[in-house]
C-alpha positions as CSV (number, residue, x, y, z in Angstrom):
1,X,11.6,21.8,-20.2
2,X,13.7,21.7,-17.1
3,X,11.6,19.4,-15.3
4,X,11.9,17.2,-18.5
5,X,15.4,17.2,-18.6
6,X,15.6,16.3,-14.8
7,X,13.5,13.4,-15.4
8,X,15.9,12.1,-18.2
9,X,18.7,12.6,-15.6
10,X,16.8,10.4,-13.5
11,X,15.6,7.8,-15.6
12,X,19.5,7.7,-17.3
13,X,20.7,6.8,-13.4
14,X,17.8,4.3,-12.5
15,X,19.8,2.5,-15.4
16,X,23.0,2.9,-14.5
17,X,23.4,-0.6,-11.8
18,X,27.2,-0.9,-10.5
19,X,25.9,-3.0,-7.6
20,X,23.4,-5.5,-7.8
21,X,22.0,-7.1,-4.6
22,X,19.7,-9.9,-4.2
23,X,17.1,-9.7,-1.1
24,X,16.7,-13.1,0.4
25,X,13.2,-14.3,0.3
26,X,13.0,-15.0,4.0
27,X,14.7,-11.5,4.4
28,X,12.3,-9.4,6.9
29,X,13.9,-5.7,8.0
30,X,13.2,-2.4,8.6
31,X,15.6,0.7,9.0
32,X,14.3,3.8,10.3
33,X,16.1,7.3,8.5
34,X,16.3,10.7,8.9
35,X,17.5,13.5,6.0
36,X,19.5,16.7,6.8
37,X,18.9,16.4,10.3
38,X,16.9,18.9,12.1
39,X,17.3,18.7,16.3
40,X,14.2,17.6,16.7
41,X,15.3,14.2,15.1
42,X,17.5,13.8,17.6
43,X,15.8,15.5,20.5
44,X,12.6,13.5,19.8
45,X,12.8,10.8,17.1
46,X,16.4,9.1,18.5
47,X,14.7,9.3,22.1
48,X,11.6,7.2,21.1
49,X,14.5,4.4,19.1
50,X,16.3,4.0,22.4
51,X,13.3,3.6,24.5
52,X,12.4,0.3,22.6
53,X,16.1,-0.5,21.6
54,X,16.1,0.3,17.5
55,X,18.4,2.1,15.9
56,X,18.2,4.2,13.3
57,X,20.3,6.2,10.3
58,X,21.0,9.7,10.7
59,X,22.2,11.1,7.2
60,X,23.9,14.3,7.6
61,X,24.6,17.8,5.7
62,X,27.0,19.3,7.9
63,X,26.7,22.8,6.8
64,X,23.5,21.9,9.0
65,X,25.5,21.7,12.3
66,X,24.8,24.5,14.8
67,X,28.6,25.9,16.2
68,X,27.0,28.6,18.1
69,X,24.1,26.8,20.0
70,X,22.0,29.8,19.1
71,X,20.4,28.4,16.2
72,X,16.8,27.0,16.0
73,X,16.0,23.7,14.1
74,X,19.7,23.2,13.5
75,X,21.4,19.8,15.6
76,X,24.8,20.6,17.5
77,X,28.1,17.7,18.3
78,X,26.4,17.0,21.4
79,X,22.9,15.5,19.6
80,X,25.8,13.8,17.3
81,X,27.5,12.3,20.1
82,X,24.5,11.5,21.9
83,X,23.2,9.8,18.6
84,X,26.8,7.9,18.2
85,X,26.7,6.5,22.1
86,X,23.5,5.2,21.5
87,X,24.7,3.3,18.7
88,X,22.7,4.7,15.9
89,X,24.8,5.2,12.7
90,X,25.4,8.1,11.0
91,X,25.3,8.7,7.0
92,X,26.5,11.6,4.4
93,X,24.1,13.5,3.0
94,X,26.7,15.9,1.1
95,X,27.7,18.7,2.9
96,X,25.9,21.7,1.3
97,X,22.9,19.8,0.2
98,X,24.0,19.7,-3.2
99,X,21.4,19.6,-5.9
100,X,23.1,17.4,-8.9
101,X,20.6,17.9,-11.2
102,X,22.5,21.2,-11.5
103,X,25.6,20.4,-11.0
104,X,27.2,17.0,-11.0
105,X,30.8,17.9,-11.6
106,X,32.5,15.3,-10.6
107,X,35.3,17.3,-9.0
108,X,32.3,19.3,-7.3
109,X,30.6,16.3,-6.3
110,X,33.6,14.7,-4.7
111,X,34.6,18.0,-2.9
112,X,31.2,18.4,-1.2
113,X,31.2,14.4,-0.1
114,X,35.3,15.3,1.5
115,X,33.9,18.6,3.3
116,X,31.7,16.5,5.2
117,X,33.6,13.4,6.0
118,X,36.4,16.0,7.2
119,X,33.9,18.5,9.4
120,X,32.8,15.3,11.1
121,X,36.3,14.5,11.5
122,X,37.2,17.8,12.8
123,X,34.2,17.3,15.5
124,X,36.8,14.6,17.1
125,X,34.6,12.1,15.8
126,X,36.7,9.7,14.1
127,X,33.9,7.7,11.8
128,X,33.8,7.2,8.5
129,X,30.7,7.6,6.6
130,X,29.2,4.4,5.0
131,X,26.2,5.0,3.8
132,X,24.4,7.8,1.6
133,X,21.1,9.3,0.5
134,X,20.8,11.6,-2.3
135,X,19.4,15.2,-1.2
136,X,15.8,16.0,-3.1
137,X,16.3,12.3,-3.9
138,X,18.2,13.8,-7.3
139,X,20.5,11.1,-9.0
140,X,22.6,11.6,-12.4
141,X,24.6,9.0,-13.7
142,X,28.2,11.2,-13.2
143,X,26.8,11.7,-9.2
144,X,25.7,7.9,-8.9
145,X,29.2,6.7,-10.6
146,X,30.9,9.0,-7.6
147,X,28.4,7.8,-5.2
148,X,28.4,4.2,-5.7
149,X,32.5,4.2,-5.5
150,X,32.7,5.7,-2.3
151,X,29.7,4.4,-0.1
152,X,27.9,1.2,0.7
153,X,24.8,2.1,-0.4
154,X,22.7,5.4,-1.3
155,X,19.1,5.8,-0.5
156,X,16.7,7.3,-2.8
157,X,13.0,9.0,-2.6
158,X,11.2,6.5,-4.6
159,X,8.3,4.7,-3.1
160,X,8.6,1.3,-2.7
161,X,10.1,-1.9,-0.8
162,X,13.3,-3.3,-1.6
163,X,12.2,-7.0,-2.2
164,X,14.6,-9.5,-5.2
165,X,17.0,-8.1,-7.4
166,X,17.9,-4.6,-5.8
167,X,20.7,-1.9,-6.8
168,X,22.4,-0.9,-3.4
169,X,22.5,2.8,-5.0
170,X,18.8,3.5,-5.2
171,X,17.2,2.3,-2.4
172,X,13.8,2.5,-2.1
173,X,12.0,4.0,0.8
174,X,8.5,5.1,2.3
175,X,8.4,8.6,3.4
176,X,6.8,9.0,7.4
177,X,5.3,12.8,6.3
178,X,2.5,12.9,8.2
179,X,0.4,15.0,6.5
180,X,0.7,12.5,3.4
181,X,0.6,8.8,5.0
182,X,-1.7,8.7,7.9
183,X,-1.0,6.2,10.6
184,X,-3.2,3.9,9.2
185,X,-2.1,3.8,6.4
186,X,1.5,3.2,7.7
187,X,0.0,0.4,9.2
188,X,-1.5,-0.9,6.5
189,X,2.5,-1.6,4.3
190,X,3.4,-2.9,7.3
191,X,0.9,-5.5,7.9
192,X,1.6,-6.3,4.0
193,X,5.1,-6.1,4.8
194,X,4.7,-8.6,7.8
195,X,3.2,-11.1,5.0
196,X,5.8,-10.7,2.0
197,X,9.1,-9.7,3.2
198,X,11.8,-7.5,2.1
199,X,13.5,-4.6,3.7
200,X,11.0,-1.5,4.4
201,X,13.0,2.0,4.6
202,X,11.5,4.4,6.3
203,X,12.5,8.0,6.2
204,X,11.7,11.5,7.6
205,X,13.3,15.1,8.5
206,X,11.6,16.8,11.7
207,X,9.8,15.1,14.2
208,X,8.1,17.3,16.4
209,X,4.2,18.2,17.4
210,X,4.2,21.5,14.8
211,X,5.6,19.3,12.0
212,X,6.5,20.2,8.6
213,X,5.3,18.7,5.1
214,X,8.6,16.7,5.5
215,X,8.3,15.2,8.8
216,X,6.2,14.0,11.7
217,X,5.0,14.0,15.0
218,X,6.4,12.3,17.8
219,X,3.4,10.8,18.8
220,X,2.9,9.6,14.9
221,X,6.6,8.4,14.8
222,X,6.0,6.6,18.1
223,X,3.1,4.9,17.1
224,X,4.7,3.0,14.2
225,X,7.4,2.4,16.7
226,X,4.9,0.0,18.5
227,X,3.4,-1.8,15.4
228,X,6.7,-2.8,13.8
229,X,7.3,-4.1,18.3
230,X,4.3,-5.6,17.6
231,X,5.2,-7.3,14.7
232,X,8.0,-8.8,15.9
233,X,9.9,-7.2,12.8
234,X,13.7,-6.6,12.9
235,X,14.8,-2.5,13.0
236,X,18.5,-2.4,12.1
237,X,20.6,0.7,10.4
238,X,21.0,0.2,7.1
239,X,24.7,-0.5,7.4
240,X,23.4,-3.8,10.0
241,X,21.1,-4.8,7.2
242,X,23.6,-4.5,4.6
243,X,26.4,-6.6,6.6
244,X,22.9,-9.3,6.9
245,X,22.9,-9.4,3.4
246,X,26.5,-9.6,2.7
């Protein structure tokens, strides 16, 4: 029943367009994201980016940050720094990881988005947060209403390339989980991406050599690194591709 109910949440939200955005037919871009973020994101995924001169989206839970330095798996203010002087952009990903298919108070919701834009804040990192993705990929309308007033876009979990008439608050993505997509088969959307067009999101957690269900190795992540150089294919943020299409 509850897994019902979540899908009528879901389904309820996919409806619910505030911001429509039309994707150029000569549009062409790739973003490169990361949820939650563990440190090995940053110690080995942002690494890889700057050696071939992409940026990428780092969308962050700060309950996540490390303040002792003794934590494993958990990124500190000097990864974040690091990330920022690089240029790579950083995006909210609530502050608790928030599930709102159980509870999209809007006073709750709204809360949990302040927390994190004033921890970051309180880092001495004056940024504001732009862009979203919803944690577990879980969207209501009351969440996506909150959501869609506050940041520039919000990425989802559903599979697929943002190509015509998009909404800006469900973005579709292709996961880089390793033990799901093999390389090849990365390579495979993007030699069909090459072809049609659109804007390809790609998204992962860790990115280390004893990966998780939910992320990828650096020598996997590196790898479509070099086919998208190959391709000669653009690899903005998604705030860069956003100000392309406004």
């Amino acid at each position: 029943m509850k897994k019902y109910i979540n899908a009528v949440k879901k389904r309820l939200a996919d409806r619910y367009v505030i911001q429509k955005k039309t994707i150029p037919s000569n549009f062409k871009q790739i973003s490169f994201t990361f949820d939650d973020v563990p440190d090995s994101a940053f110690i080995n995924a942002q690494p890889i980016l700057d050696k071939y001169q992409f940026k990428g989206t780092f969308y962050l839970s700060l309950s996540f940050l490390d303040t002792d330095n003794q934590n494993e798996n958990l990124y500190n203010k000097d990864h974040i720094l690091n990330c920022l002087s690089n240029d790579h952009e950083l995006g909210c990903h609530t502050y608790n990881h928030i599930h709102f298919y159980e509870d999209s108070n809007p006073k709750f919701v709204q809360n949990n988005l302040n927390i994190n834009q004033e921890k970051l804040n309180e880092l001495g990192i004056q940024k504001t947060f732009q862009n979203f993705s919803y944690p577990y990929g879980e969207q209501t309308r009351k969440s996506k209403k909150i959501i869609s007033k506050k940041f520039n876009s919000a990425r989802s979990i559903d599979h697929g390339i943002n190509k015509g008439k998009i909404d800006l608050h469900n973005l579709k993505a292709v996961k880089l989980y390793e033990g799901l997509h093999s390389v090849d088969r990365i390579f495979s959307i993007l030699e069909d991406f090459n072809k049609t067009g659109g804007w390809l999101i790609f998204y992962t957690h860790d990115v280390q050599s004893n990966y998780s269900k939910y992320g990828c190795s650096p020598k996997y992540f590196e790898q479509i690194i070099q086919k998208c150089e190959e391709l000669n294919i653009d690899i903005k943020t998604i705030n860069d591709c956003i100000k392309t299409l406004n």
